[in-house]
C-alpha positions as CSV (number, residue, x, y, z in Angstrom):
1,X,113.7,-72.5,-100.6
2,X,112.3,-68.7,-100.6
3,X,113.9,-66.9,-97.8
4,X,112.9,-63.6,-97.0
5,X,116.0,-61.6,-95.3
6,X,115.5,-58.8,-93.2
7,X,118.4,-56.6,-91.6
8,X,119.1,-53.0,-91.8
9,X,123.2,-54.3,-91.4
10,X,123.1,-54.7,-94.6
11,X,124.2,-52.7,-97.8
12,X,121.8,-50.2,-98.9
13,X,121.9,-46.8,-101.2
14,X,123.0,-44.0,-98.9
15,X,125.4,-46.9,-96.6
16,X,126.7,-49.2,-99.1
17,X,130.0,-51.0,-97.6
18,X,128.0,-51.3,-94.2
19,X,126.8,-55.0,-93.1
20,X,128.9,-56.9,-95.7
21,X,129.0,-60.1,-94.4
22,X,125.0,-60.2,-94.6
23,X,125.3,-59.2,-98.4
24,X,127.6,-61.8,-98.7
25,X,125.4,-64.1,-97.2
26,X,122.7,-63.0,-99.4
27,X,124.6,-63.4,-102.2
28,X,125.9,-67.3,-101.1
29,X,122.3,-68.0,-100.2
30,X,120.8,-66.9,-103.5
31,X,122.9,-69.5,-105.7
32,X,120.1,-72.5,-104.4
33,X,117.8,-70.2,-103.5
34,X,115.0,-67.3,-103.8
35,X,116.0,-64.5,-101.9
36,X,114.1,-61.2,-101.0
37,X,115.6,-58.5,-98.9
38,X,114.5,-56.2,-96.8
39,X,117.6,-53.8,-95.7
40,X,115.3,-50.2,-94.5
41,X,117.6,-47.0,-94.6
42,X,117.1,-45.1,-91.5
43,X,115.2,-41.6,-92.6
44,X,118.1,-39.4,-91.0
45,X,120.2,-40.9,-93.6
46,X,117.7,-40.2,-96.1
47,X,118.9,-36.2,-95.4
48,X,122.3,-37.2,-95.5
49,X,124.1,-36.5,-99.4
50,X,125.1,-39.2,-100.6
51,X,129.1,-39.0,-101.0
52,X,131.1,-39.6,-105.1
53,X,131.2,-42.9,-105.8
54,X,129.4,-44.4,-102.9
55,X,126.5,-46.1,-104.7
56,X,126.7,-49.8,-105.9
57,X,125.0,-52.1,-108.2
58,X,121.9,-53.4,-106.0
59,X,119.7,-56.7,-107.0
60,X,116.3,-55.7,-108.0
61,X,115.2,-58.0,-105.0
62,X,116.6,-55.8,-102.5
63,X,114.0,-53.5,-100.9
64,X,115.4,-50.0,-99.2
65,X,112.2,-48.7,-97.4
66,X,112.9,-45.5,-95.5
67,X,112.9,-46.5,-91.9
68,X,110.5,-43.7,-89.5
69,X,111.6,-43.5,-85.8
70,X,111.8,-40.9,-83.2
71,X,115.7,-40.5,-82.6
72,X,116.6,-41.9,-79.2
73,X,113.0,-42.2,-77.8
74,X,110.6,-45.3,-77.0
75,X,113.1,-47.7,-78.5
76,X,111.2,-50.6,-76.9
77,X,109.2,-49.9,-79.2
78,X,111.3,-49.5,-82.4
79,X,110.1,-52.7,-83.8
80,X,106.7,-51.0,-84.4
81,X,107.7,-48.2,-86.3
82,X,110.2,-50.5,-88.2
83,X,106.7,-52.9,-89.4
84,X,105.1,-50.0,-90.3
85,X,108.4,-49.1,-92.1
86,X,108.9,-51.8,-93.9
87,X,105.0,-52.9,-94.7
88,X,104.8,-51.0,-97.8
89,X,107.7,-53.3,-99.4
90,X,106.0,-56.6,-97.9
91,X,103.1,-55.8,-99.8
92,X,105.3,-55.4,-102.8
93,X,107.1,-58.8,-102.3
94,X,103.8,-60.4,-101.7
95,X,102.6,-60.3,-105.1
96,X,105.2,-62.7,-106.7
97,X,106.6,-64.2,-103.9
98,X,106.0,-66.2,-101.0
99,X,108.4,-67.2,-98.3
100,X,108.8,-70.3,-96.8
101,X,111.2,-69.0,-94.0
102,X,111.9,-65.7,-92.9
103,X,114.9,-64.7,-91.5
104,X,116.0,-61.3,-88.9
105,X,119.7,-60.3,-88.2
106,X,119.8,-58.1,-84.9
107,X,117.2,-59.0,-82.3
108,X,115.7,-55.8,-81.7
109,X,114.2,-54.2,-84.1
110,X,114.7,-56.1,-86.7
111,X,114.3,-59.6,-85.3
112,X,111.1,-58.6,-84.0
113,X,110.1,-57.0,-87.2
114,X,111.1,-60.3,-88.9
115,X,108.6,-62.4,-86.7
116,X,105.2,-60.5,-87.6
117,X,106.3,-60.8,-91.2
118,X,106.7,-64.3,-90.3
119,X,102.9,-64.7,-89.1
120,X,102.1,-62.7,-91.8
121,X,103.3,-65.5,-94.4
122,X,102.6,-68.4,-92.1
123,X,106.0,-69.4,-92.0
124,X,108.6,-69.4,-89.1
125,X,111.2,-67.5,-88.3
126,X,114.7,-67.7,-87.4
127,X,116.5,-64.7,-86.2
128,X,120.3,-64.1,-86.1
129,X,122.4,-62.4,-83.4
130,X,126.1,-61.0,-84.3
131,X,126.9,-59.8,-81.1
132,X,125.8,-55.9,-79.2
133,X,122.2,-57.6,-79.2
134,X,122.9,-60.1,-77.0
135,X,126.0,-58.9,-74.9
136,X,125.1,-55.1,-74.5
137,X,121.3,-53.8,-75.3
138,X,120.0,-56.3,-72.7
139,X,121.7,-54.5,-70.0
140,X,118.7,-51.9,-70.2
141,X,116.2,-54.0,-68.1
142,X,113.5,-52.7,-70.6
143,X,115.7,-53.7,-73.8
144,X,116.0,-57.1,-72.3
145,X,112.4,-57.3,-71.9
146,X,111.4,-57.1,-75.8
147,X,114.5,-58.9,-76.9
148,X,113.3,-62.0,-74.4
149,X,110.0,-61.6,-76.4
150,X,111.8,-62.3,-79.7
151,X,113.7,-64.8,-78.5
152,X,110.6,-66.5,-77.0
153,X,108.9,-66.2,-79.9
154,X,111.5,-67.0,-82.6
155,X,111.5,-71.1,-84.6
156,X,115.4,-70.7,-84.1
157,X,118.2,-68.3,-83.1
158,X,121.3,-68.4,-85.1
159,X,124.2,-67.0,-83.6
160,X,128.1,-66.6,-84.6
161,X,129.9,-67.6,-81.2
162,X,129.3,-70.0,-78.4
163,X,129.8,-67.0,-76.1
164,X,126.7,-65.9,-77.3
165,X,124.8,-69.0,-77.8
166,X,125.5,-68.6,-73.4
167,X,124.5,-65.5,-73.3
168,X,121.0,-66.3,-75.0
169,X,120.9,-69.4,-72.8
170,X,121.1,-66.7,-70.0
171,X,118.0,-64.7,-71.7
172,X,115.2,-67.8,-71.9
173,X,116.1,-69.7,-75.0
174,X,116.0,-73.1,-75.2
175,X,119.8,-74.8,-75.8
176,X,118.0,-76.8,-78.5
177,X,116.6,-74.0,-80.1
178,X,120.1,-72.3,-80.9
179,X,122.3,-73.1,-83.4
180,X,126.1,-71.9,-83.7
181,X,127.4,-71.0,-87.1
182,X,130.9,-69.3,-87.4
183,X,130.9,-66.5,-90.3
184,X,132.4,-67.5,-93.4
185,X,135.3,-65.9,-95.8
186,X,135.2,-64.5,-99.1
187,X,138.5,-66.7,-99.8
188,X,139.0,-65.5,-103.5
189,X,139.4,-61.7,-101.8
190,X,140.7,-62.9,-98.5
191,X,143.9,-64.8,-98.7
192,X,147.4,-65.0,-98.1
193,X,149.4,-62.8,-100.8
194,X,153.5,-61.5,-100.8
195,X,153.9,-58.7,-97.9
196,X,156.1,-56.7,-100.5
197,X,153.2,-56.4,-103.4
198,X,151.0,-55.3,-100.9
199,X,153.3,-53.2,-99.2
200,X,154.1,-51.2,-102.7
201,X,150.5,-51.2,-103.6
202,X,149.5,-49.5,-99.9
203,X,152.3,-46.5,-100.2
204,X,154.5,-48.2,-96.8
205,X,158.0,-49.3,-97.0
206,X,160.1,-52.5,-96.9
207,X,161.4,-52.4,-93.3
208,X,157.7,-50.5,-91.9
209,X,156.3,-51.7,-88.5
210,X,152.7,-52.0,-89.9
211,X,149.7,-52.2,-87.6
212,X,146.1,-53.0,-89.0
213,X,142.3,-51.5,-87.4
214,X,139.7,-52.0,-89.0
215,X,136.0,-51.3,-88.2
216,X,133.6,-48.4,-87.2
217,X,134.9,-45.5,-85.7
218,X,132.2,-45.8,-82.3
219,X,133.0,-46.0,-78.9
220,X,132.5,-49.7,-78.6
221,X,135.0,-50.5,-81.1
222,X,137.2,-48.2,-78.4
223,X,140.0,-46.3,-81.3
224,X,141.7,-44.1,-78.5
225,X,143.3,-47.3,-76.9
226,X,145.1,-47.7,-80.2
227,X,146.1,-43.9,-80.7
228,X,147.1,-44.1,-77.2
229,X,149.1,-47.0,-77.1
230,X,150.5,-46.0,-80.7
231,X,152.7,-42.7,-78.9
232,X,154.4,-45.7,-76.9
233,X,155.4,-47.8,-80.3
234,X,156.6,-44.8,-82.1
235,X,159.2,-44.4,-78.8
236,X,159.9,-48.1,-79.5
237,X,160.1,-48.2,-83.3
238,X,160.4,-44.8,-84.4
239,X,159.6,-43.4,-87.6
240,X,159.0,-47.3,-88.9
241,X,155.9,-47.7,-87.1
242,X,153.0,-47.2,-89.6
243,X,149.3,-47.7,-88.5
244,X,146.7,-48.0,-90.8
245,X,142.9,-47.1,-89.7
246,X,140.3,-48.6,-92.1
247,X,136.5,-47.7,-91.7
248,X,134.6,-44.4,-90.5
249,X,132.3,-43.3,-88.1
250,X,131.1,-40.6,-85.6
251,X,134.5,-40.4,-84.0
252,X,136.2,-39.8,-87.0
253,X,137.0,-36.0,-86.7
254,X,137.8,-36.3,-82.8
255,X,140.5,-39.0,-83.4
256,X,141.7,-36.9,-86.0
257,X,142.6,-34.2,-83.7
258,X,144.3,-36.6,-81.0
259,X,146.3,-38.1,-83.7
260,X,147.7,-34.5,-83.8
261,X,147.6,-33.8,-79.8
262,X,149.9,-37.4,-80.3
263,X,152.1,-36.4,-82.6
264,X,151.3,-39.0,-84.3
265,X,150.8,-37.3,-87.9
266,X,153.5,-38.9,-89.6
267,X,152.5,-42.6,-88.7
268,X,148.4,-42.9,-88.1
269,X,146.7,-43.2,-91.3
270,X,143.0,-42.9,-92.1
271,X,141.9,-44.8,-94.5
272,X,138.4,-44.5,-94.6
273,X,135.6,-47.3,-95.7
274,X,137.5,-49.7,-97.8
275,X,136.1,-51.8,-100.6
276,X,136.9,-55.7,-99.6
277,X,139.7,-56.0,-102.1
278,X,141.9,-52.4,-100.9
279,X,140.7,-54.1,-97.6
280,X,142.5,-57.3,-98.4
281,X,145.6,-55.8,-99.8
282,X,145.8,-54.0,-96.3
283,X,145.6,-57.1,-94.5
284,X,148.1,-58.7,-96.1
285,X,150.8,-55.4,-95.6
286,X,150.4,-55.7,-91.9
287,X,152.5,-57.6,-89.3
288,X,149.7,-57.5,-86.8
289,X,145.9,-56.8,-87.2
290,X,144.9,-54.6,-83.9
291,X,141.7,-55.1,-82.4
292,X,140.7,-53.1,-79.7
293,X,136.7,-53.6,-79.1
294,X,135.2,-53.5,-75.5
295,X,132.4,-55.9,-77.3
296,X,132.2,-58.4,-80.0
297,X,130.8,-61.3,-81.3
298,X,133.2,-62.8,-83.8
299,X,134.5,-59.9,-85.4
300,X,134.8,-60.3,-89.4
301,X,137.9,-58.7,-89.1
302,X,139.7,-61.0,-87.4
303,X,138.4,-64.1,-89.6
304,X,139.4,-62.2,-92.8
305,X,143.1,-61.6,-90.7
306,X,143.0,-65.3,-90.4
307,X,142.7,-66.0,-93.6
308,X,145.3,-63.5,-94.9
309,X,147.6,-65.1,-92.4
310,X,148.3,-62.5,-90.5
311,X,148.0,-62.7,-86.6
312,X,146.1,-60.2,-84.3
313,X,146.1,-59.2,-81.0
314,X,142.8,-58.4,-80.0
315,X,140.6,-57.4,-76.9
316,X,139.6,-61.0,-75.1
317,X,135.9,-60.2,-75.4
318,X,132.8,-62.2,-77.1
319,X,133.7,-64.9,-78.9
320,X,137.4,-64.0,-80.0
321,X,138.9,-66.4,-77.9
322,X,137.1,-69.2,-79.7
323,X,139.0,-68.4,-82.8
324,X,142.2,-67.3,-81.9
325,X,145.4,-70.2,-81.7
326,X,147.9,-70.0,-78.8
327,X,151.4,-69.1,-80.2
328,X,149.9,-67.4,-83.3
329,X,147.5,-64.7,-81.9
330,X,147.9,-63.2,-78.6
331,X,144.4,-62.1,-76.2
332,X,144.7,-58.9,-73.5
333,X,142.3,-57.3,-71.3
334,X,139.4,-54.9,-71.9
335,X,141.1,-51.2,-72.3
336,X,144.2,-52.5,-70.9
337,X,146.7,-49.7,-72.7
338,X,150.1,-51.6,-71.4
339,X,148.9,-55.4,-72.4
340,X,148.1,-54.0,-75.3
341,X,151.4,-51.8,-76.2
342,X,153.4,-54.8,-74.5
343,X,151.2,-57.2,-77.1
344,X,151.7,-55.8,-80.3
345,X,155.8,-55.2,-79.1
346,X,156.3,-59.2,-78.6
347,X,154.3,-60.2,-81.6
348,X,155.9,-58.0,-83.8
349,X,159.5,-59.0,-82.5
350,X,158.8,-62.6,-82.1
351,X,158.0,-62.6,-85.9
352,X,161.1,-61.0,-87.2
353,X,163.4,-63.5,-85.4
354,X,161.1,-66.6,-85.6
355,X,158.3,-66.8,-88.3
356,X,155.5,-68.1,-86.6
357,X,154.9,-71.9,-87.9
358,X,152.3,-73.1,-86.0
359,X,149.1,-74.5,-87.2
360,X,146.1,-72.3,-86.6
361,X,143.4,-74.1,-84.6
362,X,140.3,-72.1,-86.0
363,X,140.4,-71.3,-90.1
364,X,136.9,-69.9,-91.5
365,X,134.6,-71.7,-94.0
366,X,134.4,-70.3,-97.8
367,X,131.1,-68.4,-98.3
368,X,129.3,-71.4,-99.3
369,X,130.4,-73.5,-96.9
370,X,128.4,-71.2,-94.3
371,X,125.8,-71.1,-97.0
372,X,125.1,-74.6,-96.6
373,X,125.4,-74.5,-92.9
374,X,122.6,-72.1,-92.8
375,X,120.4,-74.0,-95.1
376,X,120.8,-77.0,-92.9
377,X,119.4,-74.9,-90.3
378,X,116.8,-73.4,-92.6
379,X,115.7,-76.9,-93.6
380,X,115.6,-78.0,-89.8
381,X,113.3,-75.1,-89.1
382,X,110.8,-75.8,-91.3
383,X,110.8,-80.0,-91.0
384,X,110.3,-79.0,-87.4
385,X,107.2,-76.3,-88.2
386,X,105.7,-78.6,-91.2
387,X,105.4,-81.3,-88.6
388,X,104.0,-79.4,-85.5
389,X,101.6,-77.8,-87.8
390,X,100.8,-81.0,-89.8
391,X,101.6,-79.5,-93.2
392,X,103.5,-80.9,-96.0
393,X,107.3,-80.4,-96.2
């Protein structure tokens, strides 16, 4: 097939860690099949320097146009200045290449962006939902306006949890216009490896307490819980307790100076944005992966915790509960500070005096095992246009 991808989560010069699970997508996608991308950079981070060592090999069928919009103002109508964004590369791909599907991740804009391409081509479209699309812009009546437009006029929604297949149900779309497909694994990065390796390689002692967080530093992924909670564990564990904090964002220098207000110095690290394999190593030096999100989808986090073997206690929001096991992972309440400090206390000691055995109920697919998942829906898609617009499949 020729699929043409378009998603600004998705790596790109000036952000190039962000959206990896759509590169690696891409990538699983493009070993059957012809894949163009268009991943737009937003023109604010266009004036942003770019930082050492933050650019990566890119395909030469990526496309990066700058994305124009008016910060914060008229974003129902977003998806207009993202066409008129992204138009000039269209016009590009259109002279050697000609989709047969086209495909959005996020609703709004880019989902909506995705469609006109789609009429453009005269092909259909399927658009992809990870999560804060479906669960949180639509709370803004006029945000749950245009993303009921996409949905209505989308071939096929794709989403990652059955939560959200629910919540779209909730929106207009047709049941047996949704598919469900859980994220895959990069299993040659992600998997389980000896705790003492990765505890020399990450700088943390034998005997450490070691907590894991990993994602954007933004208020929805709530990172003060954890800092708050964490001045309760160093009572409990003392200078043992070691927290690593992997990923960046806009609350980055404020969480900073609460670590300090804390006194929590000594035992809150900040890693910073991670490449998959330091990620990896990280994983596999913790005793618990912390998740502390007031919304999620399936978070990527917690599948490649899975696949380390390495049990989290997480926010019970989204789809989470659909992937954690009773006995292995344990579920509390939105910014509940005690479940949580009481959480991460009984995991961590029910581990040192009985290794948990159980079987996991939910273990993620390899990369091209979701490949093929999607194709299946791909292929589905256009059988199903081919024959209501009489052409040849």
């Amino acid at each position: 097939m020729n699929i043409l991808y378009i998603a600004t989560t998705y790596p790109t010069p000036t952000s190039p860690r962000q959206g990896m699970f759509n590169r690696h997508l891409v990538d699983a996608l493009r070993a059957g099949n012809e894949v163009r991308v268009i991943a737009p950079v937003p023109w604010l981070e266009r004036l942003r320097p770019l930082r050492p060592g933050s650019t990566q090999a890119e395909s030469p069928h990526d496309y990066h146009p700058t994305y124009v919009y008016p910060p914060k103002l008229m974003r129902s109508r977003y998806d207009e200045f993202y066409w008129q964004s992204i138009l000039p590369a269209l016009k590009q791909i259109e002279k050697s290449f000609a989709p047969d599907l086209v495909m959005g991740y996020w609703l709004h804009p880019d989902g909506s962006a995705a469609q006109r391409a789609a009429w453009h081509f005269d092909c259909p479209c399927v658009v992809f939902s990870g999560g804060s699309d479906l669960r949180l812009l639509p709370r803004n009546s006029v945000r749950r306006r245009v993303i009921r437009k996409v949905l209505a006029d989308a071939d096929r929604l794709v989403v990652v949890s059955g939560d959200l297949a629910a919540r779209a149900i909730d929106l207009g779309m047709p049941a047996d216009k949704i598919d469900v497909v859980y994220r895959g694994v990069d299993q040659e990065c992600f998997h389980p490896r000896p705790r003492c390796q990765a505890r020399v390689a990450c700088g943390l002692p034998d005997d450490a307490i070691a907590l894991l967080w990993s994602g954007r530093l933004e208020p929805v992924k709530n990172p003060t819980l954890l800092l708050r909670a964490a001045q309760h564990w160093r009572q409990h564990w003392g200078d043992r307790l070691q927290i690593m904090i992997a990923g960046d964002g806009s609350m980055r220098k404020d969480l900073i100076k609460l670590r300090s207000q804390l006194n929590l110095d000594s035992c809150v690290r900040f890693e910073g944005n991670l490449s998959q394999q330091e990620l990896a190593v990280r994983y596999n030096a913790a005793d618990v992966m912390v998740l502390t999100s007031h919304s999620e989808g399936v978070p990527n986090v917690l599948l490649e915790s899975i696949a380390c073997g390495v049990p989290f206690v997480a926010t019970d929001v989204g789809g989470v509960s659909e992937i954690a096991t009773l006995g292995v992972d344990r579920l509390i309440a939105d910014n509940d500070r005690d479940q949580l400090i009481d959480a991460v206390v009984r995991q961590v000691e029910q581990q040192a005096v009985i290794p948990s055995e159980v079987p996991r109920a939910f273990v993620p697919d390899g990369l091209p095992e979701m490949a093929a998942r999607f194709e299946a829906v791909f292929r589905r898609t256009l059988a199903n246009w081919n024959s209501k617009f009489g052409k040849a499949g």
